[in-house]
C-alpha positions in Angstrom: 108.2 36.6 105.6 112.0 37.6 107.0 110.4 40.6 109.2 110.5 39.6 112.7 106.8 39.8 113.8 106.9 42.9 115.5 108.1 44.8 113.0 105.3 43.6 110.4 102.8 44.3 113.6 103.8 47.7 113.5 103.9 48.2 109.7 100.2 46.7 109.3 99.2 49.0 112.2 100.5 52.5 110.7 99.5 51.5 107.7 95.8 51.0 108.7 95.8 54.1 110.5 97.3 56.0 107.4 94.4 54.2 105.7 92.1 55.3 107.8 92.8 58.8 108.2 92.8 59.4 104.6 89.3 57.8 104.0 88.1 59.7 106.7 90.0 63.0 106.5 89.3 63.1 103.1 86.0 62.8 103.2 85.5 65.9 105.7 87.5 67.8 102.8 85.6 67.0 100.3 82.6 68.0 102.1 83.4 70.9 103.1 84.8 71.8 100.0 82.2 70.5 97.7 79.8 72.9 98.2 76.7 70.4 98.8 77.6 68.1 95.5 77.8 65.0 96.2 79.2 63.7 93.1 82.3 65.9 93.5 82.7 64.9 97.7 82.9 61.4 96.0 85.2 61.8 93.6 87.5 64.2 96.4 87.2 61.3 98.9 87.8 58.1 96.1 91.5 60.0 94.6 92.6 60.5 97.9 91.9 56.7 99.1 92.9 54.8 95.5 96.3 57.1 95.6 97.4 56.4 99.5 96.9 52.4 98.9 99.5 52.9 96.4 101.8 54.2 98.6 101.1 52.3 101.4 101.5 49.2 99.7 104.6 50.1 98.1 106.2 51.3 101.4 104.9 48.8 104.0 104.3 45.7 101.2 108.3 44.2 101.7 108.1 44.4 105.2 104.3 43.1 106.2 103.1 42.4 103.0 100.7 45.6 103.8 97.3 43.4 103.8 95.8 46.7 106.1 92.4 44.0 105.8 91.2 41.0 108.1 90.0 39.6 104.5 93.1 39.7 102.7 95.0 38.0 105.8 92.4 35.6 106.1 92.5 34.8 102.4 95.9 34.1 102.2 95.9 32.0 105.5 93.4 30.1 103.5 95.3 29.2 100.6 98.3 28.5 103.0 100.1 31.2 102.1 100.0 32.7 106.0 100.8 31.3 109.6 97.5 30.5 111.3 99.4 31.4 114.7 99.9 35.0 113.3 96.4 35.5 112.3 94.8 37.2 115.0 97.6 39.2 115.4 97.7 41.1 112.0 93.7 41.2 112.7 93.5 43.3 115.8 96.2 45.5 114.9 94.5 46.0 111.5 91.7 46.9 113.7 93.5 48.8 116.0 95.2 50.9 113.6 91.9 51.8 111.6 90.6 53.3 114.7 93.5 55.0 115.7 93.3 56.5 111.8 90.2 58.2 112.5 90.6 59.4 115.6 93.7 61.4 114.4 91.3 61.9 111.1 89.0 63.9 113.8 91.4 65.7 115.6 93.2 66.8 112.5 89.4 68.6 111.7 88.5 69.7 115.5 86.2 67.1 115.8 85.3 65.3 118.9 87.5 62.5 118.6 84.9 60.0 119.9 81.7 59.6 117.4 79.3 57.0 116.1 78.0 57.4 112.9 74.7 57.1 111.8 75.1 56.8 108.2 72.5 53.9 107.1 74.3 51.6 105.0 71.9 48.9 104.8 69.9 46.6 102.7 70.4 43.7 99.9 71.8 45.7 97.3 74.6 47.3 99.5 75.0 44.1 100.9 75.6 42.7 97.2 77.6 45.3 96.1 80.5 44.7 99.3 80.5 41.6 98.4 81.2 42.1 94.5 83.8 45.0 96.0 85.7 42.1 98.2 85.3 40.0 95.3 87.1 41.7 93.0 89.8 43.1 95.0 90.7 39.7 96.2 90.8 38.4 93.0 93.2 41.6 92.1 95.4 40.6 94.4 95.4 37.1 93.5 96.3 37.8 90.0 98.8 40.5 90.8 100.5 38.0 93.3 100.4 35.0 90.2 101.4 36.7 87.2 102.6 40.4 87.9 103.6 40.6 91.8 105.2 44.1 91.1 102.1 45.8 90.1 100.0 44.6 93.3 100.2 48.3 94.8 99.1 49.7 91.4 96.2 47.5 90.6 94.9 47.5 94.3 94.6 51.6 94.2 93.2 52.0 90.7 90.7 48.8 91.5 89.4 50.8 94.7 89.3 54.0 92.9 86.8 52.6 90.4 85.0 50.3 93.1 84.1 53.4 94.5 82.5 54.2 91.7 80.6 51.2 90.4 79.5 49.7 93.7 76.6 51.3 95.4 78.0 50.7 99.0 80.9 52.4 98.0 83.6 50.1 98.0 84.6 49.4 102.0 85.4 45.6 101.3 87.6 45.6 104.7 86.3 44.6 107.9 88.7 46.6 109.8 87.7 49.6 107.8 84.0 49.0 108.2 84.3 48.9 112.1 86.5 51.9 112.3 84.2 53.8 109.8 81.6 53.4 112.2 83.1 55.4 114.8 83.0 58.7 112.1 80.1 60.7 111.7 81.2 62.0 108.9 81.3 61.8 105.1 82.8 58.0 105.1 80.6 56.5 108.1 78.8 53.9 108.8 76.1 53.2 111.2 77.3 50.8 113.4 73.9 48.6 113.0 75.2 48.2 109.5 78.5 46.8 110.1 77.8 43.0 110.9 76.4 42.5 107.4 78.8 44.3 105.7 81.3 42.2 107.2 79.7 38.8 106.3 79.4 39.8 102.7 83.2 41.1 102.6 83.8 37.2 104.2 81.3 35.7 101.4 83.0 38.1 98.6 86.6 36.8 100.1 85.4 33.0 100.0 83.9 33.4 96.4 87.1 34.8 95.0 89.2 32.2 96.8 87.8 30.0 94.8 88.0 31.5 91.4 91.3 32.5 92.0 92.4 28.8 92.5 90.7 28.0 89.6 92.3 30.6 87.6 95.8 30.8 89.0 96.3 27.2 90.2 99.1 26.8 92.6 101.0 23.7 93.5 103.2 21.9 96.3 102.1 25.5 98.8 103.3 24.3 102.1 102.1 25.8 105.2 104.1 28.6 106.9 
């Protein structure tokens, strides 16, 4: 990447917290305007979310190359494709930036700014499904960068909009969105005794699509950054 590092820094921070506050801001709307139907909070918190990625990516994508997720960065320092020495870097302000998201997410609704939620996500088949959800947007990504690098933003929204949808835990498949979810006690929470294993099966979902994406989009002579 061209970008000096603190300008990528910057761009992966605001866009995790633009992330963030949309995932949770939406989901007080939709609550509030959903009138106890869950269904429809879903749906008002999933458009919101699959539409901002698009944007975010497109905007902040030439400058960072808007990973807004520990996994992705991970991913791609995996396949050699990222500087180990900028790793944890990109991580905490990933991190950072998610929690900064809600908390403006919060204050935006007169909420108290600090919260812990204590949404139960828990249990083998949520565990599954975050791992199928990291899975396949990994693998989105992978194929987007191989074969159609100018539709990355596009596939990455419409593939979270429908991993809402089709995975029972709802699609987080970002550890730094899974931490910062946990600080919400609202719609889009987390209990914070769930995130550890959320996080392990987003790493197992990463680790598992890194490999099928070498097998299906082989790469050759990648030097490390």
């Amino acid at each position: 990447m061209s970008e000096p590092l603190s300008r990528r820094l910057t761009a992966e921070a605001l866009g995790s917290a633009l992330l963030l506050a949309t995932v949770v801001g939406s989901g007080i709307m939709a609550e509030k305007l959903s009138g106890g139907n869950v269904a429809i909070a879903l749906l008002g918190n999933t458009l919101p979310t699959g539409a901002i990625l698009v944007v975010l990516i497109v905007i902040f994508g030439p400058l960072s190359g808007a990973h807004f997720n520990p996994a992705v960065t991970l991913a791609f320092a995996l396949r050699g494709e990222f500087a180990w020495r900028e790793f944890a870097p990109y991580v905490a302000v990933q991190i950072v930036g998610g929690v900064v998201g809600v908390l403006a997410a919060h204050a935006m609704f007169e909420l108290p700014l600090l919260q812990f939620s204590a949404h139960v996500r828990s249990g083998p088949a949520q565990w599954f499904a975050e791992a199928v959800a990291t899975f396949g947007l990994l693998l989105t990504i992978f194929g987007c960068v191989a074969k159609a690098p100018q539709a990355v933003a596009y596939a990455v929204g419409l593939y979270i909009t429908a991993a809402y949808w089709f995975t029972a835990s709802t699609s987080f498949a970002n550890p730094a969105v899974t931490i910062a979810r946990a600080l919400s006690d609202t719609f889009a929470g987390i209990a914070p005794v769930g995130v550890p294993a959320f996080i392990a099966a987003q790493l197992v979902g990463m680790l598992v699509a890194l490999a099928a994406g070498g097998l299906l989009w082989p790469r050759e002579n990648v030097k490390q950054p």
